[in-house]
LUMDOBA-122511 format. One record per residue (C-alpha): chain; residue in three letters; residue number from 0; x, y, z. Coordinates in nm, 3 decimals, m for minus. Example, Ala and Ser with C-alpha at 12.3 -4.5 7.8 and 13.67 -1.06 7.14 Angstrom:
% residues 2
<atom "A"; "ALA"; 0; <1.230; m0.450; 0.780>>
<atom "A"; "SER"; 1; <1.367; m0.106; 0.714>>
END
This chain:
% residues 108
<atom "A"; "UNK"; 0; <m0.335; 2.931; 0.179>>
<atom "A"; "UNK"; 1; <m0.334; 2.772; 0.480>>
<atom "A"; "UNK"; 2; <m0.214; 2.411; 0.650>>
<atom "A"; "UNK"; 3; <m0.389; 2.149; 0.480>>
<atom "A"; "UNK"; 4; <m0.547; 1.872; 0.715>>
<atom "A"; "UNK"; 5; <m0.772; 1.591; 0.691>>
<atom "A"; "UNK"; 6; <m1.108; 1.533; 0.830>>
<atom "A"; "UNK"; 7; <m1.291; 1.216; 0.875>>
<atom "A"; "UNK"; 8; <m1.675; 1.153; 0.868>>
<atom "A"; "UNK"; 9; <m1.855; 0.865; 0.954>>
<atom "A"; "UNK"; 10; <m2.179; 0.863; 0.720>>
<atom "A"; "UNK"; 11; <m2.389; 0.586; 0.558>>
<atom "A"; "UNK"; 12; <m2.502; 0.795; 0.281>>
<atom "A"; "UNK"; 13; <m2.275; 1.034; 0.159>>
<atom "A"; "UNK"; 14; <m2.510; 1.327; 0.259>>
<atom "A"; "UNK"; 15; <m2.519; 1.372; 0.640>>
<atom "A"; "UNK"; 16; <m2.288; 1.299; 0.960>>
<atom "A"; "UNK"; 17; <m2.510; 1.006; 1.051>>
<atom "A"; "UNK"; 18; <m2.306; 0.707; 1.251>>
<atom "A"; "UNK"; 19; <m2.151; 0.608; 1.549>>
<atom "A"; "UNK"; 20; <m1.715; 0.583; 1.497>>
<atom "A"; "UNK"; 21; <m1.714; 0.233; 1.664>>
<atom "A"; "UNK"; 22; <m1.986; 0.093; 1.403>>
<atom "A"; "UNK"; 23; <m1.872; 0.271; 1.050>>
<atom "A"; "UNK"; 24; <m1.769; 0.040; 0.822>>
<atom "A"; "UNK"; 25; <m1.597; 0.329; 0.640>>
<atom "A"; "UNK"; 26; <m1.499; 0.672; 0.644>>
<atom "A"; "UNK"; 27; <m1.515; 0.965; 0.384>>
<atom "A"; "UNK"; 28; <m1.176; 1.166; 0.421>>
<atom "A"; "UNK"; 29; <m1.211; 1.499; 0.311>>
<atom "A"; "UNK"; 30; <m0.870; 1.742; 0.309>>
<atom "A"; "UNK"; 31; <m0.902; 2.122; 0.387>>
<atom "A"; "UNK"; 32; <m0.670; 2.396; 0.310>>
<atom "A"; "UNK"; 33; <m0.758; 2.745; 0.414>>
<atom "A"; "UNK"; 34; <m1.154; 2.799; 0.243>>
<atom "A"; "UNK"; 35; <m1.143; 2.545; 0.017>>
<atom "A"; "UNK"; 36; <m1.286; 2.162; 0.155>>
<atom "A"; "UNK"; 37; <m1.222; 1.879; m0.107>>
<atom "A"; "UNK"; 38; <m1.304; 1.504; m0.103>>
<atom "A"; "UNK"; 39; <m1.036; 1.291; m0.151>>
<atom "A"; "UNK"; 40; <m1.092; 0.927; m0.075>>
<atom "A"; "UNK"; 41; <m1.355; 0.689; 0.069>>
<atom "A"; "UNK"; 42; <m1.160; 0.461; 0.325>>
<atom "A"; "UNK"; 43; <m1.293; 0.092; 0.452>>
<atom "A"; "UNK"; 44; <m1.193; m0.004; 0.753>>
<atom "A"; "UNK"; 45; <m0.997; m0.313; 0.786>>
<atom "A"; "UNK"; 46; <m1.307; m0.627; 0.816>>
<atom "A"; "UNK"; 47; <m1.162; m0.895; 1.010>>
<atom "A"; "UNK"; 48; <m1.307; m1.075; 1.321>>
<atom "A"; "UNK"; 49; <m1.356; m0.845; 1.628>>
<atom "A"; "UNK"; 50; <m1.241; m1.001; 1.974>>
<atom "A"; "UNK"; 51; <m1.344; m0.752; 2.196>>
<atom "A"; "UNK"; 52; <m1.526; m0.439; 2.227>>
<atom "A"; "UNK"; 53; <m1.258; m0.224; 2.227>>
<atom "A"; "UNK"; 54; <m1.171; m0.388; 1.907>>
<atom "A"; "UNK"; 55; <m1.466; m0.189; 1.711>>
<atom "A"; "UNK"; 56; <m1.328; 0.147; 1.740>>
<atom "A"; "UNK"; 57; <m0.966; 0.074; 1.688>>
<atom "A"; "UNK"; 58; <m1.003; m0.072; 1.383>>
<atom "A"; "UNK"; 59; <m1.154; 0.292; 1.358>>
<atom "A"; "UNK"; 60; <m0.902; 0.488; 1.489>>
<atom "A"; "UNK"; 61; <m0.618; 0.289; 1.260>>
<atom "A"; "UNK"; 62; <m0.773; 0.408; 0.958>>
<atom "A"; "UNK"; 63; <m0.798; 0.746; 1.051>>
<atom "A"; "UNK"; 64; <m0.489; 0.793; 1.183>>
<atom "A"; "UNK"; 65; <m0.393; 1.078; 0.963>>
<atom "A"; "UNK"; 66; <m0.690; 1.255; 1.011>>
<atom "A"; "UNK"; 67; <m0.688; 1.575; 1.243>>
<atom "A"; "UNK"; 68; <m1.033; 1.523; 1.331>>
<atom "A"; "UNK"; 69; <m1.355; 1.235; 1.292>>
<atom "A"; "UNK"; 70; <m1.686; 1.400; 1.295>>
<atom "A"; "UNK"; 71; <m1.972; 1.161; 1.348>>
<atom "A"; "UNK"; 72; <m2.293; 1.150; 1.545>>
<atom "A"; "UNK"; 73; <m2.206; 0.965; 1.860>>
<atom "A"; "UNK"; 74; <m1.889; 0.808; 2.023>>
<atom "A"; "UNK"; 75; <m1.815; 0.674; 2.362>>
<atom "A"; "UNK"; 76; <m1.579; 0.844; 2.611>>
<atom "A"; "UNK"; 77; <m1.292; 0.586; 2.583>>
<atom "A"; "UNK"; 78; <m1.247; 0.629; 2.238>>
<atom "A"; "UNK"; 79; <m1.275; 1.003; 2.257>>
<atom "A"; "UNK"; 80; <m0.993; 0.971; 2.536>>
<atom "A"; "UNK"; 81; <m0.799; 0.741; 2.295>>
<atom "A"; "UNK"; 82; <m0.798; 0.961; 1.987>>
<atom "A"; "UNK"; 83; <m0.726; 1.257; 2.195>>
<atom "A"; "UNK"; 84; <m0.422; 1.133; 2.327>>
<atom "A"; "UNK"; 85; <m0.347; 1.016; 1.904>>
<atom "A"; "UNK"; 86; <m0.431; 1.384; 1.797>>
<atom "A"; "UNK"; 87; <m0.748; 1.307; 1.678>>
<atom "A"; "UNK"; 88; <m0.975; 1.588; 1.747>>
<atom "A"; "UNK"; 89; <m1.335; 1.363; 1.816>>
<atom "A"; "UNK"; 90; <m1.646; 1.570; 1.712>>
<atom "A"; "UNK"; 91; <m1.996; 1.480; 1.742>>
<atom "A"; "UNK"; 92; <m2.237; 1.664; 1.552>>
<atom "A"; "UNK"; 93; <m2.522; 1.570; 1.285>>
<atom "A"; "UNK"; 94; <m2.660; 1.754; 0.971>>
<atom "A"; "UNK"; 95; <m2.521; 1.776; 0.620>>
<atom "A"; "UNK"; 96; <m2.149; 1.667; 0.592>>
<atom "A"; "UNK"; 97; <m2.086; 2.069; 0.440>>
<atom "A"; "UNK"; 98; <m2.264; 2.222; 0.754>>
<atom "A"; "UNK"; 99; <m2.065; 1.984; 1.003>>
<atom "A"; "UNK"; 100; <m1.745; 2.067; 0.832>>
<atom "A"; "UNK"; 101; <m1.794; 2.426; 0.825>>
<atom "A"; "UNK"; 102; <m1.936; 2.436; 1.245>>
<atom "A"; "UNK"; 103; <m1.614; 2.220; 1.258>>
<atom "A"; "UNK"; 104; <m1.355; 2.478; 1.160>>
<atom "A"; "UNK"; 105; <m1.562; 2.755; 1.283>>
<atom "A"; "UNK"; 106; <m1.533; 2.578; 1.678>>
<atom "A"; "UNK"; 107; <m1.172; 2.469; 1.599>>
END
């Protein structure tokens, strides 16, 4: 088997990779090791009063900080810069959750 990491996806249904990281209100984490992809939580991000814009997307980025990777269908560059630097791997992509997490792994 191989190292086990965690993926992130921003979706509103369950289904498909379908929202921006800055405006999820949660995250599905799903945990890979070696060919075998399992869902293991559904995690809210923290809801209290944004300030700022930059406020959005680290509530974001704080609840996904274990993750080695958020897929979702769009995300600014600052962010992307941010959760780079956390070693966050950002991913934009659409489609079914399975096909993004397979083209996923397959690129990375």
């Amino acid at each position: 088997m191989g190292e086990k990491i965690r993926i992130a996806v921003a979706s509103s249904d369950g289904k498909t990779v379908n929202m921006h990281f800055g405006d999820v209100s949660h995250f599905l984490i799903f945990e890979v090791e070696g060919i075998h992809v399992n869902f293991i939580e559904l995690r809210e991000k923290e809801k209290k009063p944004i300030q700022e814009h930059s406020g959005r997307w680290m509530q974001s980025l704080n609840t996904i900080k274990d993750c080695k990777a958020i897929l979702c269908s769009r995300m600014g560059q600052e962010p992307a810069s941010k959760l780079e630097e956390e070693g966050i791997i950002p991913f934009q992509c659409s489609g079914t959750i399975a096909d993004a997490i397979k083209y996923y792994l397959k690129e990375n």
